[in-house]
NUDOKOL-10878 format. One record per residue (C-alpha): residue number from 1; residue in one letter; z, y, x. Coordinates in pm, 1 decimal, padded with zeros to 6 digits. Layout:
> NUM A Z Y X
...
# end
This chain:
> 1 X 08315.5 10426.1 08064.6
> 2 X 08480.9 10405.5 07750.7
> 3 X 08830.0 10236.4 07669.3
> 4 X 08581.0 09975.6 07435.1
> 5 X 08299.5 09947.7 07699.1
> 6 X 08551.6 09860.0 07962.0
> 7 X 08704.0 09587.0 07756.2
> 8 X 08392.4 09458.0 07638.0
> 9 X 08245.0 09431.0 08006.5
> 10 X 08622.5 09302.7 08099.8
> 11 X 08578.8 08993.1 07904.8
> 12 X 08218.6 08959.9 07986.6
> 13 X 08343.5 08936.0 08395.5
> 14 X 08607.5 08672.6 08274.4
> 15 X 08380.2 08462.8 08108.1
> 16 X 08079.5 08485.6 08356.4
> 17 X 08366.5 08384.7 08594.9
> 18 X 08447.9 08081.7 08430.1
> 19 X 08109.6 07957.5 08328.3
> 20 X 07940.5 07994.0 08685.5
> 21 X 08220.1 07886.5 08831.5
> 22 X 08408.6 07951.0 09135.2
> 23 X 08097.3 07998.9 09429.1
> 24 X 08025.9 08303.3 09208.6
> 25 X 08207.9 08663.0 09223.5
> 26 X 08151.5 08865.4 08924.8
> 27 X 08253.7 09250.6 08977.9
> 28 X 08298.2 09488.8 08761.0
> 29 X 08304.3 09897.8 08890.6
> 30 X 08360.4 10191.2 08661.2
> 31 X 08214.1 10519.6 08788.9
> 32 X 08339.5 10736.3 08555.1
> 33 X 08684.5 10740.3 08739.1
> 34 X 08688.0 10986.0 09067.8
> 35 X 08797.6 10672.6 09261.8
> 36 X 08539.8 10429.6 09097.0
> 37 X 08682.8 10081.9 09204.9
> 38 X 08701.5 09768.8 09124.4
> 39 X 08844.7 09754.0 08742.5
> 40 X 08762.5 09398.7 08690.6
> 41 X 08710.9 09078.7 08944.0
> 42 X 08710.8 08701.0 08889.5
> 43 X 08611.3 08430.0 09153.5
> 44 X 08764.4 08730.2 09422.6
> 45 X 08856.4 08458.2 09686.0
> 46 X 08494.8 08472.4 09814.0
> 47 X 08494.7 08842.0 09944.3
> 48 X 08860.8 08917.7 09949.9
> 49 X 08856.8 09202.1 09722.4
> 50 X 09083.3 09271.6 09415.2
> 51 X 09088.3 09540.2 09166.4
> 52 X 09137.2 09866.2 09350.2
> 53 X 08874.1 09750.9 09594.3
> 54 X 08668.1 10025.3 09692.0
> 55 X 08242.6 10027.9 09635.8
> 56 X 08041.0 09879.5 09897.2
> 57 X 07805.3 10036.9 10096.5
> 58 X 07522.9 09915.2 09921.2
> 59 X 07664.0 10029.0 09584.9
> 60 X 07699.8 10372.5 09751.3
> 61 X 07318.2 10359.4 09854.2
> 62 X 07198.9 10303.0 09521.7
> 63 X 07449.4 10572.6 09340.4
> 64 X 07347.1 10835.1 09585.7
> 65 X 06939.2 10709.5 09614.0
> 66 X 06977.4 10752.2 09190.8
> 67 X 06781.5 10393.7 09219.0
> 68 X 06911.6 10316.3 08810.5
> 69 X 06678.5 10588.5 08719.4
> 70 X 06361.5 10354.7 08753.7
> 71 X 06547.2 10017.8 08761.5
> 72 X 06807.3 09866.3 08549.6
> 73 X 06881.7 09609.3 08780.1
> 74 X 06835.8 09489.8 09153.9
> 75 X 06871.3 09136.0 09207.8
> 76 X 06840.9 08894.7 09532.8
> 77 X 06985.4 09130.0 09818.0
> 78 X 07135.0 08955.2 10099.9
> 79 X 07595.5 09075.4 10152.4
> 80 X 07802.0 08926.0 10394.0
> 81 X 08160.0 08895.6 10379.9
> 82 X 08425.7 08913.4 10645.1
> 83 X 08468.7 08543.4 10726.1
> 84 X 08105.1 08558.2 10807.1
> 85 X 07948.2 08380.2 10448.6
> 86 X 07605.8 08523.2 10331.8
> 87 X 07613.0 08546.8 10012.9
> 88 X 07302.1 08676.3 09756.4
> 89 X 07378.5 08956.7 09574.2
> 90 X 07275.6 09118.0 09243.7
> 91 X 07352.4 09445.4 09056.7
> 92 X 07325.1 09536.2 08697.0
> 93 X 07364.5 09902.1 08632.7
> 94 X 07561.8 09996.7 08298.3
> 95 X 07392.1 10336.1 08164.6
> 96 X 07456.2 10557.2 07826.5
> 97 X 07218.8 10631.5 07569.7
> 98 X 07136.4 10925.0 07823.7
> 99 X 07067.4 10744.3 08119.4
> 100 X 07373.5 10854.7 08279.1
> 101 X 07495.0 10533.7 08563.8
> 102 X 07855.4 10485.0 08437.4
> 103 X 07914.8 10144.9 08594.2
> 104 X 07828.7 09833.6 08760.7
> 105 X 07822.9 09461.4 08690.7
> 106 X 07777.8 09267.3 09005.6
> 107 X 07721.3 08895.0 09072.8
> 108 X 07783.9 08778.7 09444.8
> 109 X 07684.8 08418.1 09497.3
> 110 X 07843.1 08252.5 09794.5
> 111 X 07578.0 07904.0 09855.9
> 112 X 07804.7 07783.2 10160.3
> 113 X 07881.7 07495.5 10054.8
> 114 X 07557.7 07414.1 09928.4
> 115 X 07397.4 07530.0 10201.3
> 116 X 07626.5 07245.5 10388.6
> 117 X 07590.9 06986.5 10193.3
> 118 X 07195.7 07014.1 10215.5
> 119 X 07236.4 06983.0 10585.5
> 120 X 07428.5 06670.4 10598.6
> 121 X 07174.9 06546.1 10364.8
> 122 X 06868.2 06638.2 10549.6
> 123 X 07063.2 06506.5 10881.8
> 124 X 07070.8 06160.8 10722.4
> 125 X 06711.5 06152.4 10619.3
> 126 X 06546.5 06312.4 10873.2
> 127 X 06771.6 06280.1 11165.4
> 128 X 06985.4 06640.0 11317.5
> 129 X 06673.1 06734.9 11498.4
> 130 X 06469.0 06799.9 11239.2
> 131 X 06724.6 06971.5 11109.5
> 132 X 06813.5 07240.4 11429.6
> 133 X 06420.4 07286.9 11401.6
> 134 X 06438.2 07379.1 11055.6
> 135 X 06717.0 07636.7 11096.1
> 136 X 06572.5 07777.5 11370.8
> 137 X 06301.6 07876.1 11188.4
> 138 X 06290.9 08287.0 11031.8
> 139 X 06499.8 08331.3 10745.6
> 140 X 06278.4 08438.3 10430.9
> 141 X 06349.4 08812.4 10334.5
> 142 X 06364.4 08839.6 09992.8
> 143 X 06172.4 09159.7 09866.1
> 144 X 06365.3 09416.0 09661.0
> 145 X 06224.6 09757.3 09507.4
> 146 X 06474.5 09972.8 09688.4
> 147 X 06482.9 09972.7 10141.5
> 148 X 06833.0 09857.5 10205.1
> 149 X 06932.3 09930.8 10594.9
> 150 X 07223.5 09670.4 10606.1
> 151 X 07351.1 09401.1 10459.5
> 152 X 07618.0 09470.5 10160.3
> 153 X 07944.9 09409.6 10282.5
> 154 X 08276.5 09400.5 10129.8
> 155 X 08576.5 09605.9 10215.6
> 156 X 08918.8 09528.7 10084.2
> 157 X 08977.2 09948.0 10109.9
> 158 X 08847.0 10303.4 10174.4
> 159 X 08881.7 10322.7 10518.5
> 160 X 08704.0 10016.1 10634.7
> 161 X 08421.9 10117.3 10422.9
> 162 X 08413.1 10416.1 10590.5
> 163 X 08400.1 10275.1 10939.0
> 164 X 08114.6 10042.9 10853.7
> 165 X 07906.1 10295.8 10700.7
> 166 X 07993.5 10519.1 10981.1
> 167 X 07881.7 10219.7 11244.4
> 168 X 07584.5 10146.7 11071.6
> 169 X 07439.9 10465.0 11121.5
> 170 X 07601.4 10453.8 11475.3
> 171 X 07455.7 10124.2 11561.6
> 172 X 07135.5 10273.0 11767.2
> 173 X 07293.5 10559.0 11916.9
> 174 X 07425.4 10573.9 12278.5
> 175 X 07551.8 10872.0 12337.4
> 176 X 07935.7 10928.3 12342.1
> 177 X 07983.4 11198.4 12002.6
> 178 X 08126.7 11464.2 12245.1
> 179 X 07790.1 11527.2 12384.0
> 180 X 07573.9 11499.6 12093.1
> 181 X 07347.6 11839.8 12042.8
> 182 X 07421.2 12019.7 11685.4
> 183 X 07073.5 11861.1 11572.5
> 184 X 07203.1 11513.6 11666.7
> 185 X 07519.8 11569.6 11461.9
> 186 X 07322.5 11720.7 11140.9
> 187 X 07065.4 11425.1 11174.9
> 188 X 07368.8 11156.6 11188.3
> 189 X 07527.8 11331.9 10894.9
> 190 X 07189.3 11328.2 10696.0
> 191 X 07222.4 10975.4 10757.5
> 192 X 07546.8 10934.1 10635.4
> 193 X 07535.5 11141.1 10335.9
> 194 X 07219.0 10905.5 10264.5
> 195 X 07484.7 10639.5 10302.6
> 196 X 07696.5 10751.7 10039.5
> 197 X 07949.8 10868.6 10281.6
> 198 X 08035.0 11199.1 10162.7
> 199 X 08133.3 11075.6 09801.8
> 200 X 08425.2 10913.1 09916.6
> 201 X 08768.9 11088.3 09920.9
> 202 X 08877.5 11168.3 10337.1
> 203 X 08505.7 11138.1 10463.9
> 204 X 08492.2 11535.7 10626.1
> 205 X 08798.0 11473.4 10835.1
> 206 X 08732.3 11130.5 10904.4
> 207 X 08388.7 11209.0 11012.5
> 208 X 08477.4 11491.4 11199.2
> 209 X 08696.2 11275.2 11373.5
> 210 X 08430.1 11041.9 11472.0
> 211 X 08178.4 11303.8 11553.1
> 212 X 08439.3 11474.6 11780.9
> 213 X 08409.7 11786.4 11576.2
> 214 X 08593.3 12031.7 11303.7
> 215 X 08548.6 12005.9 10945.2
> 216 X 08474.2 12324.3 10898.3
> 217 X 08160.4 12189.6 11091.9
> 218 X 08090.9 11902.9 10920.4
> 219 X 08121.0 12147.9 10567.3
> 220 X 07863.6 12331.4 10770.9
> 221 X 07605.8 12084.3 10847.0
> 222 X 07622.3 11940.9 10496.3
> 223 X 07510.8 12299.1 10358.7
> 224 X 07254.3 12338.2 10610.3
> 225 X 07093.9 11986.1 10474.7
> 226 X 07109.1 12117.1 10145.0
> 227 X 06881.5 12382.7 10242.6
# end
């Protein structure tokens, strides 16, 4: 991203900030740097994060899925931040005049305290059992064009994104990593590398690590997917 690009998107983050007002986080990422994290944040209170902030995993999804080829945007996805808020999340991906993804402009909306004053209000109108009955009813998935296996989250650094990716893919399987078959392991690390993982500076030793297993091996699984 260019010096001019950057502030021009830099002032657009400030503003959106300012005008939506403080339920919404407005993110700016710049890929172009080997790091690519957060150059520009206002409203950060609601996930935590500052700039320096790594990507989150659904960032790393769409990077690594290529999903800006066919879409300039994705919009409506559900995140979740670590004091437990659901928040709806939207991406806009910043291209060049070849196509090439060079950053992103996200808007996180955080409806919490919306979302509570609508229940107090429905609990004085309708009484609070109408309202349990409503809430126990199944949340409407909102349909985006690209399969997301996880909600977005939002670490505050590197190495809890890593472990979240890493228990994501985790999540369903039982078997202590010591006696997982070589095909387990390669599947798990298709998985991950699906994930994103593998762009992110320390992922071979820390996945080695958590795959009990050398890096040397984890190199070696990665060329055989390649294949």
């Amino acid at each position: 991203m260019t010096k001019e690009l950057f502030q021009q998107y830099s002032i657009l983050v400030d503003y959106l900030g300012k005008v939506l007002g403080p339920d919404y986080e407005i993110v700016l990422h710049d890929l172009t740097q080997s790091n690519k994290e957060v150059v520009a944040i206002a409203n950060g209170h609601i996930s935590g994060r500052t700039v320096g902030s790594p990507l989150t995993n659904t960032a790393l999804c769409l990077i690594k899925s290529k999903a800006y080829m066919n879409e300039d945007f994705l919009i409506n996805y559900n995140g979740e931040t670590e004091n437990g808020h659901m928040i709806r999340s939207s991406t806009m991906f910043i291209k060049n005049s070849h196509g090439i993804l060079e950053g992103l402009l996200c808007i996180n909306f955080d409806d919490s305290r919306f979302s509570n004053l609508s229940r107090r209000l429905f609990e004085l109108i309708h009484g609070s059992a109408f309202v349990h009955t409503i809430q126990d009813e199944p949340a409407v998935q909102l349909s985006v064009p690209f399969s997301l296996s996880s909600a977005e989250r939002f670490p505050t650094d590197i190495a809890k994104l890593m472990q979240q990716i890493f228990e994501d893919v985790m999540k369903d399987i039982k078997t202590p990593p010591e006696r997982l078959t070589q095909e387990e392991k390669i599947t798990i690390i298709s998985q991950l590398d699906k994930h994103g993982l593998f762009r992110l500076k320390g992922a071979i030793p820390f996945t080695a690590k958590h795959l009990a297993c050398s890096s040397s091996s984890i190199y070696r699984y990665l060329k055989t997917l390649e294949h």
